[in-house]
C-alpha positions as CSV (number, residue, x, y, z in Angstrom):
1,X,-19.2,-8.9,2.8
2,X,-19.2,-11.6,5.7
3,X,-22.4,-13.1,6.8
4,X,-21.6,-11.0,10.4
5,X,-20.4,-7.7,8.8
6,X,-24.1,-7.7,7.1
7,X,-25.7,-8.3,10.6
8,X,-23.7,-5.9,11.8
9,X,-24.4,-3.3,9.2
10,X,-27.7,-4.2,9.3
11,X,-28.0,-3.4,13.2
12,X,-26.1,-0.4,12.9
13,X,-27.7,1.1,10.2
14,X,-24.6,1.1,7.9
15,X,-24.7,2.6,4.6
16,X,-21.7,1.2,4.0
17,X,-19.9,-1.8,4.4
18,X,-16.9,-3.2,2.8
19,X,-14.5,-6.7,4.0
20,X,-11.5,-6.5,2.2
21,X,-8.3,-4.7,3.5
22,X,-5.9,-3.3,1.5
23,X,-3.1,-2.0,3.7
24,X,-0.2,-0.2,1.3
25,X,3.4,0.4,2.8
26,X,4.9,3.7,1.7
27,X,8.6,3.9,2.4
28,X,10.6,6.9,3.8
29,X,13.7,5.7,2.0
30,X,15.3,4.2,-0.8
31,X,16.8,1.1,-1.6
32,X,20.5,3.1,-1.0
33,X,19.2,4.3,2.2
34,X,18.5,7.9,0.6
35,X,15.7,10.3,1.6
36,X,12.3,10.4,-0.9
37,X,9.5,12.7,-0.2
38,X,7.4,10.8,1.4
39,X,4.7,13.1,2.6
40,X,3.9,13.4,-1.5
41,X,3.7,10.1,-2.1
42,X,1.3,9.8,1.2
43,X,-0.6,12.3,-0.1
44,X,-0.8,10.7,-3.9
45,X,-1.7,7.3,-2.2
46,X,-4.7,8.5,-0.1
47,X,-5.9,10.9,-3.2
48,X,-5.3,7.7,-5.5
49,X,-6.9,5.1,-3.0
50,X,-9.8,7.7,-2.2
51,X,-10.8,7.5,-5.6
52,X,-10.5,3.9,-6.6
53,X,-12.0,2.9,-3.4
54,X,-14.1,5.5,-1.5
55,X,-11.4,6.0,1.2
56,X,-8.2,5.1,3.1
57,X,-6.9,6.5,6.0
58,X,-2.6,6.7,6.5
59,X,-0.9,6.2,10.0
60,X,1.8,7.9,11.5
61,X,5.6,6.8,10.8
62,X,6.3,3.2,11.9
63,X,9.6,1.7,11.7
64,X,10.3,-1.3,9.4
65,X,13.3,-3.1,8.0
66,X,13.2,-4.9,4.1
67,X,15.8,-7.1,2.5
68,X,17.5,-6.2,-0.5
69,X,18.3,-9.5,-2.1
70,X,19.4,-7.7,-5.1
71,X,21.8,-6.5,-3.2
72,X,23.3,-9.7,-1.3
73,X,20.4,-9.7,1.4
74,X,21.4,-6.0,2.2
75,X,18.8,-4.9,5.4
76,X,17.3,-1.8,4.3
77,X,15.7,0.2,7.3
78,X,13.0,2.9,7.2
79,X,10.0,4.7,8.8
80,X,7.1,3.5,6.5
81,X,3.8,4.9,6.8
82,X,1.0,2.8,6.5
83,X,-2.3,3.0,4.8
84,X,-5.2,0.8,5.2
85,X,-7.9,0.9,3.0
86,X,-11.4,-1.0,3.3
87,X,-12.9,-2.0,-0.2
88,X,-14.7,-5.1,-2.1
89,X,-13.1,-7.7,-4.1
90,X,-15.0,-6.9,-6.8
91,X,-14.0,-2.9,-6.8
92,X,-10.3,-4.2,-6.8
93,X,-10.9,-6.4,-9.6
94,X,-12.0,-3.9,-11.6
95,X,-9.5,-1.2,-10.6
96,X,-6.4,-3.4,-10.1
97,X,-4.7,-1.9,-13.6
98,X,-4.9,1.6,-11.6
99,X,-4.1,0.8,-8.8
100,X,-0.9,-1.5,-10.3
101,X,0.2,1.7,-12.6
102,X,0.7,3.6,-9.0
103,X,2.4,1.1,-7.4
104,X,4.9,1.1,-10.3
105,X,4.9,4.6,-10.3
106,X,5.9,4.6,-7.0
107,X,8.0,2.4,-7.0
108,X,10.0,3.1,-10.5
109,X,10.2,7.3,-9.0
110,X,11.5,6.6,-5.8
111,X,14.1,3.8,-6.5
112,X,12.6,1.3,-4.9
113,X,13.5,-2.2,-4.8
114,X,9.9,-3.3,-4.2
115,X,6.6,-2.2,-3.6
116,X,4.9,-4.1,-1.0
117,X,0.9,-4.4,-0.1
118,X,-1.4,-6.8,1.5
119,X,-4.8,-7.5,1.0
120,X,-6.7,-9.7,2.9
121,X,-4.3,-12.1,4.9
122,X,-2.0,-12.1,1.5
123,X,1.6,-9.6,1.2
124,X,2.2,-8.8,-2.3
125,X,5.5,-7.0,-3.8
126,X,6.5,-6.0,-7.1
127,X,10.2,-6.1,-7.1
128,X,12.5,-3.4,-9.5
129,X,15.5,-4.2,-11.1
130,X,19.0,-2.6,-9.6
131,X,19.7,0.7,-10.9
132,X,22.6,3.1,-10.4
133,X,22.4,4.0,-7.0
């Protein structure tokens, strides 16, 4: 926690108080521009976030573009939803090898060519081989 996120809590009375941001991109298409359903995969990212770490909270559709270079640099549009997710450094530490099975779940069931994620200032992908398509 920040030195002023504990003088906060401290003034507000916070039970609570966590510094690092994990935001997590879920897609609405994939890589081949076809539909996934993306209101389950909301759904298993908040229940799989909630548990790991305490909470998360998904915003509505956004609209985002990613490039493809497996596929020449190939733009691949969609209407991502976007979940941020307040936690410790230490609680990802200890829960990044669940957290990295979902993302390759994810990513492996809905033909992505990359998962992407931040935490902190830092965007992180894990990139999947072409596959039929």
């Amino acid at each position: 926690m920040t030195e002023s996120g504990s003088t906060f809590a401290q003034l507000l009375g916070a039970s609570k108080s966590e510094s690092t941001l994990l935001v997590l991109f879920i897609p609405s298409v994939d890589r081949y521009d076809q539909p996934i359903d993306q209101a389950t995969w909301v759904h298993q990212a908040l229940e799989t976030l909630g548990r790991l770490f305490g909470g998360a909270t998904a915003f509505p559709q956004g609209q985002g573009v990613w490039k493809d270079d497996a596929q020449g640099g190939r733009l691949v549009f969609d209407e991502p939803v976007v979940i941020n997710c307040y936690t410790s450094e230490e609680r990802l530490e200890t829960e990044a090898s669940e957290l990295r099975q979902f993302l390759i779940r994810m990513g492996e069931q809905t033909n992505q060519g990359a998962v992407g994620l931040v935490i902190d200032r830092d965007y992180l992908e894990i990139t999947f081989p072409l596959s039929g398509g």
